[in-house]
N, C-alpha and C positions, 0 to 999 in steps of 0.2 A: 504494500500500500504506500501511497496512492494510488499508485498504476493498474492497480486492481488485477495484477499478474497472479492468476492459477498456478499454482508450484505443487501442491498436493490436494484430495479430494478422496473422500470413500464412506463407504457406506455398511452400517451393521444390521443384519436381518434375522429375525427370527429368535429376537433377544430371549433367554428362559425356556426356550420349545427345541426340540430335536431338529436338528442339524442348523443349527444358529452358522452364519457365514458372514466372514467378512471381505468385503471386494475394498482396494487400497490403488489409489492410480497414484502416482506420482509425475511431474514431468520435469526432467533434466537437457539443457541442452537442447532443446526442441524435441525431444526425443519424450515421448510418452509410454511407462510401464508398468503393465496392471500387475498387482499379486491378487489371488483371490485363495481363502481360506474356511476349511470346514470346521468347528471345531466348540467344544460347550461353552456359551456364554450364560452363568444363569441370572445377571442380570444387568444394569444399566452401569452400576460402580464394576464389575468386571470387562463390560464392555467397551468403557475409558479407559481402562488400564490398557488393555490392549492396542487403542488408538493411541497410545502416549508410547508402547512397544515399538510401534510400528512407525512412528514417529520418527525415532532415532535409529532403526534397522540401519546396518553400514550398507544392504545395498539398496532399499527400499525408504531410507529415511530423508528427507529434508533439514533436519536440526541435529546437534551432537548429543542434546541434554534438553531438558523442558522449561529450563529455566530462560531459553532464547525466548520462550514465548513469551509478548508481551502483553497480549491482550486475551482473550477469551469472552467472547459473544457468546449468550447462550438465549438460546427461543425459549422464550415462558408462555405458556398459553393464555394467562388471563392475567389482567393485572386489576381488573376491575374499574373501579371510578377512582381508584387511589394512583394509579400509573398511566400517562398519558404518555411518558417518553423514554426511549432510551434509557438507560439510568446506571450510574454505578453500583454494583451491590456490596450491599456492608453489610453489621448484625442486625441493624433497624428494617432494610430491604427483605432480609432472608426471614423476618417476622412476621411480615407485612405479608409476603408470599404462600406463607404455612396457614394464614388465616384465610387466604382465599382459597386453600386445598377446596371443600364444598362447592364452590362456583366451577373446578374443573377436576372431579374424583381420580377419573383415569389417566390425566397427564399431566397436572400441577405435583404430583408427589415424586415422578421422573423427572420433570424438569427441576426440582428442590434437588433429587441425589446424584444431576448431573453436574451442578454449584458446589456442592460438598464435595464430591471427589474431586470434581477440577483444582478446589482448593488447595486438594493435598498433592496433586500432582504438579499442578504450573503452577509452584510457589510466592514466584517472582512475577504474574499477570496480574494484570485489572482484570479481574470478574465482572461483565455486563450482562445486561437482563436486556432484552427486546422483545417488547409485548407484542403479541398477536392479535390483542386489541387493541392497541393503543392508535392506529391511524382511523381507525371509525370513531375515535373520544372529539371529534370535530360535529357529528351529529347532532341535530335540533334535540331538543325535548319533544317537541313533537312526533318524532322519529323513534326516538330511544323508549320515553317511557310506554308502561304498555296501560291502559284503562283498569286499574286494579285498584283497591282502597289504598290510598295515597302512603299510609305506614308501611306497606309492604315494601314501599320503595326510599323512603328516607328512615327506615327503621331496618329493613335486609336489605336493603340494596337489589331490588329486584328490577332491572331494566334489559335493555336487549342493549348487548356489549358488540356482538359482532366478532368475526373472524378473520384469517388467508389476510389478516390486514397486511401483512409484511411482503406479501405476493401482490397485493392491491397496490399497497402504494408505490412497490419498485414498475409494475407495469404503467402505472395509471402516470407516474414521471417521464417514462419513456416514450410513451404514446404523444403528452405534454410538449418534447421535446420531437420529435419526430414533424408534427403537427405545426409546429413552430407561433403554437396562441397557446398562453398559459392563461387564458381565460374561456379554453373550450370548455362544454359539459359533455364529461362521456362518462361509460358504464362499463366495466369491468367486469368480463365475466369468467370465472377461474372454475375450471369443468377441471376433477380428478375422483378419486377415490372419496373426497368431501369436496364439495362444491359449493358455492355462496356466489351472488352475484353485489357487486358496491355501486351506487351513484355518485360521481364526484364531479364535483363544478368548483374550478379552477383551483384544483390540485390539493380539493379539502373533500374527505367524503362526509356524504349528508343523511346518505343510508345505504344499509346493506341489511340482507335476505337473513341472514341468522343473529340470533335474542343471544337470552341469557347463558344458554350451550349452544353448540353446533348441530343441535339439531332438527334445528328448523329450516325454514325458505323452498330450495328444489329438492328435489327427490336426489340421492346419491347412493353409491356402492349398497351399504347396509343399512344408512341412517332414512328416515319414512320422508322426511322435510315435513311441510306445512301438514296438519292433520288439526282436526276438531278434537277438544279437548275432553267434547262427550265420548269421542271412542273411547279412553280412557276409564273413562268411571264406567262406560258398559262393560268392554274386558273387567273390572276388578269386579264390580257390583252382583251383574248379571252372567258374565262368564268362568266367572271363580277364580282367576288370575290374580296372584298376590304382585303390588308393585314394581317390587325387583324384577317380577318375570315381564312386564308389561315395559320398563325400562329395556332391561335385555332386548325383545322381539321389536323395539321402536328402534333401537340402535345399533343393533350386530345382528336382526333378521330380518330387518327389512329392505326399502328401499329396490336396489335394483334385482338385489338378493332373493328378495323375499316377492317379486312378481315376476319375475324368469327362472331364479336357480342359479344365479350367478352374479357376484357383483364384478367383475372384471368385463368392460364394454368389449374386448375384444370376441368373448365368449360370446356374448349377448351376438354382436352379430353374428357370426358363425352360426348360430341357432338362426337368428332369422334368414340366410341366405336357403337355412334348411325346411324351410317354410311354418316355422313355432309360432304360435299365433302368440302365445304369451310373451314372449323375446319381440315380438313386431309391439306390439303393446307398449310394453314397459319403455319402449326405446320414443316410440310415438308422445308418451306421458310426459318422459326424461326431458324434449324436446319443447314442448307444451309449455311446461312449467317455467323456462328456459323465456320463449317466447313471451309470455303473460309477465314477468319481470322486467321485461326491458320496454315493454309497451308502458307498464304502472313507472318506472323509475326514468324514462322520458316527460311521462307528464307531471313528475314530483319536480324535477331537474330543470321544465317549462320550455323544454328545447333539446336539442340534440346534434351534437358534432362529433364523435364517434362510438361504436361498438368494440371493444377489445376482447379478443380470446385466448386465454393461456392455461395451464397448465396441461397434464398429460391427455387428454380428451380434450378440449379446447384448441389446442396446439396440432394434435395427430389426428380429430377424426371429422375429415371434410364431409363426409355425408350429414354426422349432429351440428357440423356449422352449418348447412346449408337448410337442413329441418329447422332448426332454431329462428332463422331469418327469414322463414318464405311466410307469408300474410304479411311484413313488417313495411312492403314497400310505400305504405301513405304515410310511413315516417322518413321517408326519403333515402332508403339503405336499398340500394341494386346490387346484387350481388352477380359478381363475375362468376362463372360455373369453374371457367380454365384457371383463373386465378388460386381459384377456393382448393380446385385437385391439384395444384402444382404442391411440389416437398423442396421449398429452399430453408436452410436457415437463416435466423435474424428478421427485425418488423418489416413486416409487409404486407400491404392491402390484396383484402380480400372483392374489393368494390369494383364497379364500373368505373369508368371515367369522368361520368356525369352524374354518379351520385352523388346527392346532396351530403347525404351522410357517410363518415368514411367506417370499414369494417375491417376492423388489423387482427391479424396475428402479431402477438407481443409475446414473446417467449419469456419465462420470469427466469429468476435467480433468487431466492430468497434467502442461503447461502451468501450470495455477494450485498444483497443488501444489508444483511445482520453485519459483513465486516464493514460496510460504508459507514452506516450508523455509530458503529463503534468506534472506528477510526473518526469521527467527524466531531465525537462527543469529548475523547481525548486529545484532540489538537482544534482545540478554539480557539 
């Protein structure tokens, strides 16, 4: 940094579950070299130790000792109404974090033992926090809060936080800058595994699809998105389902899961080229939902000057960009077919010529964003 030069990059999967693996690229030289490794990790502080191994490997490593590192970004899932930015962390920060455990069960107590053990490894870093809420804390009250007895919300803190902010706001800069008017209003739409779509007018977002957890707005992988809150009391009331099981089946069986059989879109098509009615379905909805957001988040927005698409599904699958945008053209978005199927890398319109409105491919890095941030917050 600054240069923002990739030197190392890699990834740990299947943290705690049989055949946990870790892929490790380094690049020397111009020269680029993967290791990949099978091997038990049973949990997140094992799985740092390793990345701090591998680290310093004499032939796989980039550093001599972990003390070179100076910095360490780490993604926190929520910060709540208490973290809008960036931030250093200390013992008040790592306090502050453990109390919003409740606000994110499954990934706030990861992201906590990912600061601890960083602690004990890179001695000699700045420990930084980069909330995954924190770029939707620009949001109206009108947007945030939700119509609920006003103490729920200034006595629990009960609002719609929002998510992918760190994916949002590195696209929705890049699109800014692409575009060359830092007073466009465009829509961000981050299609993966969890998906959320944000509306942002001039480089502040003002809303986006997911509340208090991630699992609301569109439909995704596992998670149901939007749903009536009466399903809920029917499942427990009148179906016999205790809570946790109606949690569980909203979060890790539903979604795309849970009306095809599969939450990986590659699957899903596959199925529908085999002619699955329910895979044609789910994929039809997915797109829907998709669609019905960026119509509502244009007329929140009062206008419109782009569409952005990114992450893994957003990025790679021209057939969901083109179902997503077709009814859309009285908001002025033509989309090029040849454009839409071509596979370059880096921003590139997916539009006609004479569209009013532009529709890009912005590829994220949220990785490169956690080190901008970092770096930007320790050299002011």
């Amino acid at each position: 940094m600054p240069e923002a030069e990739l030197v190392c990059s890699g990834l740990i999967e299947r943290i705690g579950l049989d055949n946990s693996s870790i892929t490790h690229k380094v690049i020397k030289n111009n020269i680029e070299k993967i290791l990949k490794e099978n091997l038990e990790i049973d949990d997140h502080a094992g799985g740092l130790k390793e990345v701090a191994r591998l680290l310093t490997d004499k032939e796989y490593g980039v550093i001599n000792n972990p003390d070179e590192i100076k910095i360490v970004g780490h993604r926190v899932l929520h910060g709540g109404d208490i973290f809008s930015a960036t931030t250093i962390i200390d013992e008040a920060v790592k306090d502050q974090i453990k109390k919003l455990f409740p606000l994110g069960p499954l990934h706030m107590p990861a992201n906590y033992t990912g600061i601890i053990v960083a602690e004990k490894i890179f001695t000699k870093a700045t420990q930084v926090a980069v909330f995954d809420t924190a770029f939707h804390q620009t949001m109206p009250p009108k947007a945030f809060r939700y119509a609920i007895p006003k103490e729920l919300y200034t006595t629990h803190h009960i609002r719609a936080y929002g998510f992918h902010g760190t994916s949002h706001k590195y696209v929705s800069e890049k699109a800014l800058e692409y575009l060359k008017n830092p007073d466009a209003k465009i829509i961000t739409v981050h299609l993966g595994n969890g998906s959320s779509i944000a509306a942002v007018d001039k480089g502040k977002c003002v809303d986006t699809t997911m509340g208090l957890g991630p699992l609301t707005g569109l439909i995704m992988g596992t998670r149901c998105g939007d749903i009536d809150g009466t399903v809920i009391f029917h499942m427990v009331n009148q179906l016999g389902y205790d809570i946790n099981q109606v949690d569980n089946i909203l979060n890790k069986k539903s979604g795309m899961l849970g009306l095809a059989g599969s939450s990986d879109m590659r699957d899903i098509k596959a199925e529908i080229a085999k002619g699955n009615e329910d895979a044609a379905l789910a994929y039809e909805m997915y797109a829907y939902r998709i669609r019905k957001y960026i119509g509502s988040y244009a007329a929140a927005l009062g206008g419109l000057n782009a569409v952005i698409f990114t992450g893994g599904i957003g990025e790679n699958d021209e057939s969901m960009r083109k179902l997503s945008l077709t009814g859309l053209e009285f908001l002025g978005i033509q989309l090029d077919e040849t454009k839409n199927n071509e596979r370059q890398k880096g921003i590139r319109e997916i539009n006609t010529a004479d569209s009013v409105v532009k529709a890009l491919i912005v590829p994220t890095n949220e990785e490169l964003e956690i080190a901008i941030q970092c770096y930007e917050l320790l050299n002011k």
